[in-house]
C-alpha positions as CSV (number, residue, x, y, z in Angstrom):
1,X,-52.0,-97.0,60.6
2,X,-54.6,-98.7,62.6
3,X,-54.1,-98.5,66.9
4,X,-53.5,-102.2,66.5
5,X,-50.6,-102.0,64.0
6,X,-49.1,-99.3,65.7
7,X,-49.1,-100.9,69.2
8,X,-47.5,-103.9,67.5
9,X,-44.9,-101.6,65.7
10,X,-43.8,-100.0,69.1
11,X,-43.8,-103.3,71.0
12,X,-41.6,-104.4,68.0
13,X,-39.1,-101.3,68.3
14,X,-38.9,-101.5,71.9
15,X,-38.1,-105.2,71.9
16,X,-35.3,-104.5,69.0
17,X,-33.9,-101.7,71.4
18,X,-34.1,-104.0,74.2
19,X,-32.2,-106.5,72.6
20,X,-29.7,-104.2,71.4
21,X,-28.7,-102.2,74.3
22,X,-28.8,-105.7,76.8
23,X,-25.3,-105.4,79.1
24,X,-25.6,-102.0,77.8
25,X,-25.1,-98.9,80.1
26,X,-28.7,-97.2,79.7
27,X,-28.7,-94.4,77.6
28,X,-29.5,-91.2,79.2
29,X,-33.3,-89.8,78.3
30,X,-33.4,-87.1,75.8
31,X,-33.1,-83.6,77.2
32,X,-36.7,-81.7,76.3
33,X,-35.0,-79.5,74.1
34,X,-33.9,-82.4,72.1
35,X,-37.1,-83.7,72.3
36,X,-38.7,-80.6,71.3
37,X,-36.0,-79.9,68.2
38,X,-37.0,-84.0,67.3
39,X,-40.6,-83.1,67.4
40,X,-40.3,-80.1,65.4
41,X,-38.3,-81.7,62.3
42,X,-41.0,-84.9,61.8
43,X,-43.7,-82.1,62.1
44,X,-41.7,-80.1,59.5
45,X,-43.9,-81.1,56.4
46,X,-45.6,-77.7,55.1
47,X,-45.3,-73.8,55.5
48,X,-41.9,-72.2,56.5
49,X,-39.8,-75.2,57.6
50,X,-40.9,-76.9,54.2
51,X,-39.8,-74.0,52.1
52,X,-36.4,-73.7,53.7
53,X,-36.0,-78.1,53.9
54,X,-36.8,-77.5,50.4
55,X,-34.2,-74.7,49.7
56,X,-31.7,-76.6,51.5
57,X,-32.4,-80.0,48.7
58,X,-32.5,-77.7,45.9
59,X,-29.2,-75.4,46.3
60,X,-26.3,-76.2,45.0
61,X,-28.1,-78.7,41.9
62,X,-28.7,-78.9,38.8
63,X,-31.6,-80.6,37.1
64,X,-30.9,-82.3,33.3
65,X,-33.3,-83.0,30.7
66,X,-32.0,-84.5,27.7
67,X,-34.0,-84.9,24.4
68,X,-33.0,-86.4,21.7
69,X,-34.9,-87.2,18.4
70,X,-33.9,-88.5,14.7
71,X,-36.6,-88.5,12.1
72,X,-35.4,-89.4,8.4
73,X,-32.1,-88.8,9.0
74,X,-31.9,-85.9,10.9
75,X,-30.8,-86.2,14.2
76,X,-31.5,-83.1,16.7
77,X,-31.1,-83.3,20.5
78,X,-32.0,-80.6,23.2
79,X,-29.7,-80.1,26.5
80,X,-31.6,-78.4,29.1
81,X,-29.5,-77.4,32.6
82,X,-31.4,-75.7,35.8
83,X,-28.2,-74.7,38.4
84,X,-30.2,-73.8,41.5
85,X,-27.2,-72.2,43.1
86,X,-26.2,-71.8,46.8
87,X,-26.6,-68.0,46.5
88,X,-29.9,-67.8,45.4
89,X,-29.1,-67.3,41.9
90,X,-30.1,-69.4,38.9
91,X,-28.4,-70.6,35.8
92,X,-30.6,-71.8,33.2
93,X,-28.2,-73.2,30.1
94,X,-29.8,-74.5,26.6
95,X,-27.9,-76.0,23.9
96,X,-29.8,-77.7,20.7
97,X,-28.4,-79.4,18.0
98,X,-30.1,-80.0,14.6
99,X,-27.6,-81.9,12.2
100,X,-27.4,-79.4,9.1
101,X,-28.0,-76.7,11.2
102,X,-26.0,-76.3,13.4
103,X,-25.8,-75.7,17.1
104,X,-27.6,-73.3,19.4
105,X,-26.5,-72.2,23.3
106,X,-28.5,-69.5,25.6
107,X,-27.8,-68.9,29.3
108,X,-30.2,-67.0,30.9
109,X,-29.5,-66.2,34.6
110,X,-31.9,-64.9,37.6
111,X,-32.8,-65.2,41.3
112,X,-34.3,-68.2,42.3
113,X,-36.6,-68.8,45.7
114,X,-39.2,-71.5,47.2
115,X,-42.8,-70.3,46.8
116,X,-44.2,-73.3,48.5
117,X,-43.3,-76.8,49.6
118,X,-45.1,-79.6,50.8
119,X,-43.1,-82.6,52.5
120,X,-43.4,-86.3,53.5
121,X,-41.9,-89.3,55.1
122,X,-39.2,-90.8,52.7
123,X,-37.5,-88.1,50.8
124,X,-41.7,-87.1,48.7
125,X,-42.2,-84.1,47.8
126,X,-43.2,-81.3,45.8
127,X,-41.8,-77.3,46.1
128,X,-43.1,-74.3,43.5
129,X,-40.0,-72.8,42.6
130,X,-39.9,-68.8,41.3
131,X,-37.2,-67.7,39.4
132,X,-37.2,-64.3,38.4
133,X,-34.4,-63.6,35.3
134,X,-31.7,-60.8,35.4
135,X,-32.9,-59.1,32.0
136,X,-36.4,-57.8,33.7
137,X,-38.3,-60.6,32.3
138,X,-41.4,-61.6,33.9
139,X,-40.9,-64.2,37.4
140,X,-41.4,-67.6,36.0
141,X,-43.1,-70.8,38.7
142,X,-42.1,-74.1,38.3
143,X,-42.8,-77.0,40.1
144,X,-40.5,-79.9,41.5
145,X,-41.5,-83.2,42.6
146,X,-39.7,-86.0,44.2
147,X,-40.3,-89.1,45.4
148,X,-37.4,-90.5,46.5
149,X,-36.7,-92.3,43.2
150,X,-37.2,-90.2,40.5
151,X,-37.4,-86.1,39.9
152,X,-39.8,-84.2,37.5
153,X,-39.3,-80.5,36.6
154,X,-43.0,-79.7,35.7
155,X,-44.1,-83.0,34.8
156,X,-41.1,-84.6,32.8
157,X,-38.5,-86.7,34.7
158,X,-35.1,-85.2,35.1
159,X,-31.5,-86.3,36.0
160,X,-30.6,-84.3,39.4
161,X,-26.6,-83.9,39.5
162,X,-24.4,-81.5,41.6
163,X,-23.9,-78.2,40.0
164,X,-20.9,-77.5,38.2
165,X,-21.4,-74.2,37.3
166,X,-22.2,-72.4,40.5
């Protein structure tokens, strides 16, 4: 945002808050604590304080991707669940259908933490997310991205829900 712009901008805000506070008991300036804790939380886009905003959005979600296809006359779908719970835990659920075939389920469970995050304005985002399974498995990374609109799980768009599961 050019100096110009931004001049305008604050000349705009302080001219809204103007109008809105007039016969108005001034409001008391912010303590510099508060100031300092307001500071901190726009600044909070990358390193440590990303990881744990990030932590904070994913816990206690789920992310859904649901495929289905029918070629010929056969109909299959694919229901893929990610619980990111509370805890730290993980529950990763996967049921498939194929008509003639039958239906398939597998739960596999692990621990689930925020590698790295990166953070902006607007709810945009991205987090590399390690989950490392129960059975000894090797750590899997995955990485999230939001934009405020949409969610991908490594690329491909994905409903976001609250868990049920955990």
């Amino acid at each position: 945002m050019t100096r110009t712009r931004l001049t305008i901008s604050l000349i705009a805000a302080l001219a809204a808050s103007t109008v809105a506070t007039a016969g108005a008991a001034a409001a008391p300036a912010p303590e510099p604590r508060e100031r300092a804790a307001t500071a901190h939380a726009a600044a909070c886009t990358k390193g440590a304080c990303a990881r744990r905003k990030a932590r904070r959005l994913l816990a206690g979600k789920v992310l859904i991707r649901f495929t289905e296809t029918g070629s010929i006359g056969n109909y299959s779908s694919l229901d893929q669940r990610l619980h990111f719970c509370k805890s730290s835990d993980y529950v990763y659920d996967s049921v498939s259908y194929v008509e003639g075939a039958g239906t398939y389920h597998e739960r596999h469970t692990g621990s689930w933490r925020v590698v790295k995050a990166s953070l902006r304005k607007g709810g945009r985002g991205t987090a590399k997310v390690r989950g490392t399974p129960d059975d000894g498995s090797p750590p899997t990374t995955i990485k999230v991205t939001f934009d405020g609109s949409e969610t991908r799980l490594d690329g491909s768009v994905v409903i976001v829900e609250r868990s049920d599961v955990c």
